[in-house]
N, C-alpha and C positions, 0 to 999 in steps of 0.2 A: 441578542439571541433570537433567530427565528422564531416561527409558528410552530408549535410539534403539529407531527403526522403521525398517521400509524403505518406500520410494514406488515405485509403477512410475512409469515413463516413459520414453522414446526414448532412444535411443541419444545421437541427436544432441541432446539435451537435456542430458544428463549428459557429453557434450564440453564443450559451453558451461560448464558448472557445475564442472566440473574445470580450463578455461582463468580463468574469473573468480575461483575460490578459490584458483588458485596467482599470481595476477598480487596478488592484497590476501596472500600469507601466511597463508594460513590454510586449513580443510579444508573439503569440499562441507556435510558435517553444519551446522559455523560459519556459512558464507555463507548456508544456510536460515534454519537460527533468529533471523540478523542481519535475515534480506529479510524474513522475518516479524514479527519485532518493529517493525519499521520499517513496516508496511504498515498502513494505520487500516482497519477494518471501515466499515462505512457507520453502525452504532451510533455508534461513535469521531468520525465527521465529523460527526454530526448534533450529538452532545454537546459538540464543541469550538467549532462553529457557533454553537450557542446561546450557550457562556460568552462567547463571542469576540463576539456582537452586546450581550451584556449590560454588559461590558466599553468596546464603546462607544457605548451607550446608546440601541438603536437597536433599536426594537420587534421581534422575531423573527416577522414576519410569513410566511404563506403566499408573501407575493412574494420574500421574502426566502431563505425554505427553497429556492423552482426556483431564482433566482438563484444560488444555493453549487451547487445541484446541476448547473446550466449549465456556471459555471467547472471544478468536477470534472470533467464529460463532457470541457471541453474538455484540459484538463489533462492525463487520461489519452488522447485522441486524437493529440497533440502525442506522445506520449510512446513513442506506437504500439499504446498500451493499446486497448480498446473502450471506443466510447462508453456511456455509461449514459443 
């Protein structure tokens, strides 16, 4: 385990983050490092994109790259995220 650090942020952020780490057991520290391991960079979606059309054979084309990145936009939209 790394060094902890501290982050700013809102108050009401660190409500939120203190009702979700005590509802899973566990500490705000945990519920970060969990949401971040959990989260793919857009490196990470590009790279699993590729395996994933290689996988099913299926040329990684230019139409193919906006296509994954469509679904992503909408994916995080759906989710209350921003679109990309």
């Amino acid at each position: 385990m790394s060094r902890p650090t501290s982050i700013k942020t809102s108050e009401e952020v660190r409500a939120r983050l203190r009702i979700l780490a005590a509802e899973r057991g566990t500490t705000i520290t945990e519920l970060l490092e969990e949401l971040a391991s959990r989260e793919l960079t857009d490196a990470e979606r590009e790279r699993r994109a590729v395996e994933a059309a290689a996988e099913l054979g299926v040329d990684y084309s230019e139409q193919v790259h906006h296509a994954g990145q469509d679904a992503w936009a909408k994916i995080r939209a759906h989710q209350g995220g921003t679109a990309a």
